[in-house]
C-alpha positions as CSV (number, residue, x, y, z in Angstrom):
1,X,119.3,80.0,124.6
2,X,120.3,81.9,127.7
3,X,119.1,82.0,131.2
4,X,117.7,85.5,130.3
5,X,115.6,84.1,127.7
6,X,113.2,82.2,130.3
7,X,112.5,84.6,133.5
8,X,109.8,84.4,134.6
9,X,109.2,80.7,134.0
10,X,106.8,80.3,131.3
11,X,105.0,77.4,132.9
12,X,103.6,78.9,136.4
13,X,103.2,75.6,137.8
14,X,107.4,74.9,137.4
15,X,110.1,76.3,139.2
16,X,113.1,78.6,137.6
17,X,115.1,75.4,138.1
18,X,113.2,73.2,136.1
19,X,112.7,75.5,133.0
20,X,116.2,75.9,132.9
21,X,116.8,72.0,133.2
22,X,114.1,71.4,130.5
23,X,116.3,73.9,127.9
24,X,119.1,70.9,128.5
25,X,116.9,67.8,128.3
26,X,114.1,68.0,125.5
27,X,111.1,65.6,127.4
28,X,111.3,67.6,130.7
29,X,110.9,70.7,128.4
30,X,108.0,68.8,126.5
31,X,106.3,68.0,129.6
32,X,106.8,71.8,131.3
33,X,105.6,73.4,127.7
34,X,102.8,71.0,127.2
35,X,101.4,70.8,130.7
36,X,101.2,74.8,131.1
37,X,99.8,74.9,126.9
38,X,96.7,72.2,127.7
39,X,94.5,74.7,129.3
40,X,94.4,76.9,126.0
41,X,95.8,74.8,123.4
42,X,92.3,73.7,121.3
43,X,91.8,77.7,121.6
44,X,95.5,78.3,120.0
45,X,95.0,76.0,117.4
46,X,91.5,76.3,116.5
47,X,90.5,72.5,117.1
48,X,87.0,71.7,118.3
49,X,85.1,68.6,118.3
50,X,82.3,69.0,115.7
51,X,82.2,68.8,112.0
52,X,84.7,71.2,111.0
53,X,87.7,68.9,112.1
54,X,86.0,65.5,112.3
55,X,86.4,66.0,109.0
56,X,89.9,66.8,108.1
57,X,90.8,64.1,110.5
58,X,88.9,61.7,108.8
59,X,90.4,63.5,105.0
60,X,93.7,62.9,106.8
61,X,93.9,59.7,107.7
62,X,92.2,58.5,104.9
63,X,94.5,60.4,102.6
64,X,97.5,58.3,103.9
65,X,95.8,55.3,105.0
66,X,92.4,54.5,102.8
67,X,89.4,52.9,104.4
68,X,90.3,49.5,104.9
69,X,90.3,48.0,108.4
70,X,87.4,50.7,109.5
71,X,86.3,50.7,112.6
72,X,89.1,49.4,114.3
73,X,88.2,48.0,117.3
74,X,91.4,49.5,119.7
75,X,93.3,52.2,119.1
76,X,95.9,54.2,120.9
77,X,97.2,57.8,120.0
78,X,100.8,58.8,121.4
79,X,101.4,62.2,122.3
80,X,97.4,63.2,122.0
81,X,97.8,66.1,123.7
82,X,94.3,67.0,124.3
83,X,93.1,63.9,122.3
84,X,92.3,65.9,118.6
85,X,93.1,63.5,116.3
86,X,91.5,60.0,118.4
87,X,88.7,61.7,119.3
88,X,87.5,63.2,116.1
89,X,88.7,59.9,114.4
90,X,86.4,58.0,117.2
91,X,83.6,60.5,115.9
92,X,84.4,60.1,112.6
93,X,83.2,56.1,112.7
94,X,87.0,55.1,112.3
95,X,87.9,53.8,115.8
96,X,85.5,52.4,118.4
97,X,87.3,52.7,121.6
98,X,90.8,54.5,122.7
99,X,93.6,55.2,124.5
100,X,95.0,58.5,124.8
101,X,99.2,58.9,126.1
102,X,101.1,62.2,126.4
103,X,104.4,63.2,128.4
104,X,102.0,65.2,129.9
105,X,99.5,65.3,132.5
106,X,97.7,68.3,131.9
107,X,97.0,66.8,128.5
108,X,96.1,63.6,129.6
109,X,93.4,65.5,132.4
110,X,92.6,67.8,129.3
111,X,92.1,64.8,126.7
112,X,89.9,62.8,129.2
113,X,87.8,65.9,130.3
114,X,86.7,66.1,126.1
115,X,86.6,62.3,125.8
116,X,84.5,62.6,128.6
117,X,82.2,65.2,127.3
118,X,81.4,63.7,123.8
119,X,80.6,60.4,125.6
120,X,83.6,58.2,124.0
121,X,85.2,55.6,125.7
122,X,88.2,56.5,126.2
123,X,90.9,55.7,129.0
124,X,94.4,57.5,129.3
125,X,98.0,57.1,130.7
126,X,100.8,59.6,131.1
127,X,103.5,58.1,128.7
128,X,106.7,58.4,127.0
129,X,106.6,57.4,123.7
130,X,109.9,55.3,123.6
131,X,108.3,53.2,126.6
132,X,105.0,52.9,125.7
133,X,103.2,51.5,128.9
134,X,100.9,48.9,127.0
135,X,101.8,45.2,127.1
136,X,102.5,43.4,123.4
137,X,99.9,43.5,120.8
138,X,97.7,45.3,122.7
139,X,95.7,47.8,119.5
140,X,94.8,47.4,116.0
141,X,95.6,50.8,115.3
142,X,98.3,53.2,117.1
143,X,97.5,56.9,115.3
144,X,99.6,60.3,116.4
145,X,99.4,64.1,115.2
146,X,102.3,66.7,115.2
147,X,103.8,63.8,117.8
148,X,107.2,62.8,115.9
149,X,108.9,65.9,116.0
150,X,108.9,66.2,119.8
151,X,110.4,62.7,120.2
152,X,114.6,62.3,121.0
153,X,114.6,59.0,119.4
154,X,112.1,58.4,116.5
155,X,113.3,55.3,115.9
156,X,112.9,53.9,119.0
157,X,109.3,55.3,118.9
158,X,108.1,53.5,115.7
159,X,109.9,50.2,117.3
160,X,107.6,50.5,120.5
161,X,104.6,51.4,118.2
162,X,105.2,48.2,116.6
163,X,105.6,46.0,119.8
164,X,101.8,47.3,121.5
165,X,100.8,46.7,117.8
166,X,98.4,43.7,117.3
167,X,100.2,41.6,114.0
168,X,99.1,43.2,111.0
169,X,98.3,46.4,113.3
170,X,98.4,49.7,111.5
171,X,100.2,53.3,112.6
172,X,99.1,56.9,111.0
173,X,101.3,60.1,111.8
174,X,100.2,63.3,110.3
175,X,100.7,66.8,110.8
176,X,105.0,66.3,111.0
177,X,106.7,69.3,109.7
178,X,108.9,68.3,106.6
179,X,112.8,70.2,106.7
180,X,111.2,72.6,103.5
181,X,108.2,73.6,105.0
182,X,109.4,74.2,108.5
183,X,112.1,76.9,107.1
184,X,109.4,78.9,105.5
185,X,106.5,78.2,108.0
186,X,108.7,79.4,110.8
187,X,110.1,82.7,108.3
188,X,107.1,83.5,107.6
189,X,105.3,83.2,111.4
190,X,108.3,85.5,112.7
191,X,107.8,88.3,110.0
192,X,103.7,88.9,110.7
193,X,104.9,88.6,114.4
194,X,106.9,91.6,113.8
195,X,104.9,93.3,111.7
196,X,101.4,92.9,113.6
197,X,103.1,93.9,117.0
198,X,105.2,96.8,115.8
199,X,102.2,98.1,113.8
200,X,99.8,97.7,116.9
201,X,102.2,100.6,118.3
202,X,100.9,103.2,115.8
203,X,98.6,106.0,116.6
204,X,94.8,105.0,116.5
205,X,95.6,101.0,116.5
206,X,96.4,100.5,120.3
207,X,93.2,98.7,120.5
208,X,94.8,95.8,118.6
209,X,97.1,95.0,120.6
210,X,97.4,92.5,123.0
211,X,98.9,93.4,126.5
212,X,102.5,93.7,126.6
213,X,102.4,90.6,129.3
214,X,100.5,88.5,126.9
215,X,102.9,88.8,124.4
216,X,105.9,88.7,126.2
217,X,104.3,84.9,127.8
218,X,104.0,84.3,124.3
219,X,107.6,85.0,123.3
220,X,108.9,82.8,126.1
221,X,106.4,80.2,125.4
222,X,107.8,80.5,121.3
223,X,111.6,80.0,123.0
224,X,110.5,77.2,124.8
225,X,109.0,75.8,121.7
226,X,112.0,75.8,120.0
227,X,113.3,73.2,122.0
228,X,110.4,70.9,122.4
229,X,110.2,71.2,118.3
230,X,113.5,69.0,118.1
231,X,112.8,67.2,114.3
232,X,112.0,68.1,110.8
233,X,112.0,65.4,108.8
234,X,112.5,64.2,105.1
235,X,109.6,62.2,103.8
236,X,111.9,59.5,102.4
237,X,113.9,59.8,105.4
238,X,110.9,59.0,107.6
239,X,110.0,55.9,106.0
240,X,113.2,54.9,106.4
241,X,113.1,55.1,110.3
242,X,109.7,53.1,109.9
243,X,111.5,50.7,107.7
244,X,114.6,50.3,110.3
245,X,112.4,49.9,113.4
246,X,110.8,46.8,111.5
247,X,107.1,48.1,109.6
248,X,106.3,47.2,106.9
249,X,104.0,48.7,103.6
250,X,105.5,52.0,104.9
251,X,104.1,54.9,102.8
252,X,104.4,58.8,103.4
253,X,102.4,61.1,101.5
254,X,102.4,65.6,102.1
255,X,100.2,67.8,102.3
256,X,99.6,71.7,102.3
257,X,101.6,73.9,100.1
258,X,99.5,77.2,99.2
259,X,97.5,76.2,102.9
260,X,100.5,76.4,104.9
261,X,101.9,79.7,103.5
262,X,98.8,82.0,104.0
263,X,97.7,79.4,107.4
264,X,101.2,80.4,109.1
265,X,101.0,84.5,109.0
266,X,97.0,83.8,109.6
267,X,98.1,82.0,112.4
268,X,100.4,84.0,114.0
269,X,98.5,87.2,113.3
270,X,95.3,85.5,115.3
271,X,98.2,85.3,118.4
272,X,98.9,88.8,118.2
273,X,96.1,90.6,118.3
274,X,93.2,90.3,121.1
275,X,90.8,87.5,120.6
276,X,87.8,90.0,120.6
277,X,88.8,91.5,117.1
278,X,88.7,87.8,115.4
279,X,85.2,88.2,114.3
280,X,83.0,85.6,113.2
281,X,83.3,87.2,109.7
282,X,87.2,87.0,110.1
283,X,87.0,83.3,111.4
284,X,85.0,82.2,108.5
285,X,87.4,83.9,105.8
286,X,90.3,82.3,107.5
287,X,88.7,78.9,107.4
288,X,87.3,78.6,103.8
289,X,90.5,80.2,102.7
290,X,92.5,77.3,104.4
291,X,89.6,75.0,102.5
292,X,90.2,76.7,99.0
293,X,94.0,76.5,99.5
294,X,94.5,73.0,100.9
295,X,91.9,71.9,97.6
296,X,94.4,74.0,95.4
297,X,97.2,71.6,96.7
298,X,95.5,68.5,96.8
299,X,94.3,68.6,93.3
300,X,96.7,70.7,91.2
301,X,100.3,71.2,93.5
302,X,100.4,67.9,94.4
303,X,100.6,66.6,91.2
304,X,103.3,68.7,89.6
305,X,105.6,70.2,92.6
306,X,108.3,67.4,94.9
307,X,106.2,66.4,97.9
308,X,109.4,67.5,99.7
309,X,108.2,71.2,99.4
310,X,105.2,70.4,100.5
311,X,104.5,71.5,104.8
312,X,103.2,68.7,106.6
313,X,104.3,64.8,106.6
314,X,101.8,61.9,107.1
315,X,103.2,57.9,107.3
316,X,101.5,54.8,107.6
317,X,102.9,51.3,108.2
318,X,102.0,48.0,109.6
319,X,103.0,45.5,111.7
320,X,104.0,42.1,110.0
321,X,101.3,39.2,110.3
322,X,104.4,36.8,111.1
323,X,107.4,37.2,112.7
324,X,110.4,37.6,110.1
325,X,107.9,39.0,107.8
326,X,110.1,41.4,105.4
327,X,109.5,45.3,104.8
């Protein structure tokens, strides 16, 4: 990545300097991309607070983890960013109260602000997740979404998810982009990027496109993703780390096959053109599509294709009852 590649700085509130610092050291860039993203990241991603996702975070952890243990009385989620998976977990009847940690502060504000607004209790810390700043045994439950693959040391992560761990404590990570899935996801995101704002050029389709400054922030902001997406892992490769670092009863399960290869191009299309031509009509295809797909894998792909092909990554472990308690 050159210097070229990030003027103007993508995050207004940093300086030139420190974007090109962050390209050399991965958690200043995490903190500079997710710090100017909080403001507009539940829009980018579609995640609300209602039914719609309470769901699939509830289908999600369940998926990896069962029911038992529910509610858990603490829980903490590292990297929250604006608190999507906690909080719809917390509405969901699985946790009473959380904590929410992120690199950085704008999430934290932004994860607070919508704890604050569904009337959860919920407190928050700005954190790095390789020095968690939560005494021993301190939750039942420690739960984390798309959060892995930012992390240097993974690793060292689980180990310090194991330490604020009560004994016995469980962890759930979903939404971590396997080494299969990433290479399409990404191939296929840059091709409808290229076709949607190329074709936008043609005579009578102006209207659907988005200002060239939009889409050149979103092209730095893309760059600067690159770095902050530093992992993609191996299912049996992440239970390994888990096992290293010292859980136990370490399971990782995949999901979204068919989902993720029409959600990605859906996705990136919805980035490309102005949000006033997403209809409600177009929003509603796009969701029960993503509903019809993600069923497809769940009940037929799942059972005949590797789970390595498969996009996203979910793990579960648990902290042993006693010390020297074995894997």
């Amino acid at each position: 990545m050159t210097d070229a590649a990030i003027d103007p700085p993508p995050n207004p509130h940093a300086s030139a300097e420190e974007v090109q610092a962050a390209y050399r050291d991965p958690k200043l860039a995490n903190v500079l991309y997710h710090d100017w993203e909080a403001g507009t990241y539940d829009e980018k991603w579609s995640i609300s607070y209602d039914e719609r996702c309470v769901s699939y975070a509830t289908d999600v952890f369940t998926a990896v983890a069962g029911e038992e243990g529910r509610p858990y009385p603490t829980a903490m989620e590292l990297g929250s960013g604006t608190g999507f998976f906690l909080l719809n977990l917390m509405q969901g009847g699985v946790i009473k109260k959380g904590s929410v940690t992120d690199l950085s502060p704008g999430m934290v504000q932004v994860a607070l602000r919508n704890a604050e607004k569904l009337g959860l209790d919920v407190d928050g810390r700005v954190a790095d997740a390789e020095r968690i700043p939560y005494p021993d045994n301190s939750f039942d439950l420690v739960v984390g979404h798309a959060v892995l693959h930012h992390i240097p040391d993974v690793e060292a992560a689980f180990r310090e998810v194991l330490r604020v761990l009560k004994p016995g404590g469980r962890f759930v990570f979903a939404g971590e982009p396997t080494k299969i899935g990433d290479f399409y996801a990404r191939r296929l995101g840059r091709i409808t990027w290229w076709l949607a704002t190329n074709a936008t050029r043609l005579p009578g389709l102006s209207s659907w496109r988005r200002p060239q400054e939009e889409l050149d922030s979103s092209s730095r902001a893309a760059a600067l993703e690159a770095v902050v997406d530093i992992h993609t892992f191996d299912p049996s490769d992440l239970e390994r780390m888990a096992r290293n670092a010292g859980a136990r009863a370490v399971r990782a399960v995949t999901e979204e096959f068919a989902a993720a290869l029409a959600g990605w191009p859906i996705r990136t299309f919805e980035a490309a053109v102005p949000p006033e031509k997403l209809t409600v009509r177009w929003r509603l295809f796009a969701y029960h599509l993503w509903l019809r797909l993600s069923a497809l894998d769940r009940k037929v792909l799942a059972r005949v294709l590797p789970r390595e092909l498969f996009y996203n990554v979910m793990i579960t472990g648990t902290k042993p009852e006693a010390a020297g308690e074995g894997a």
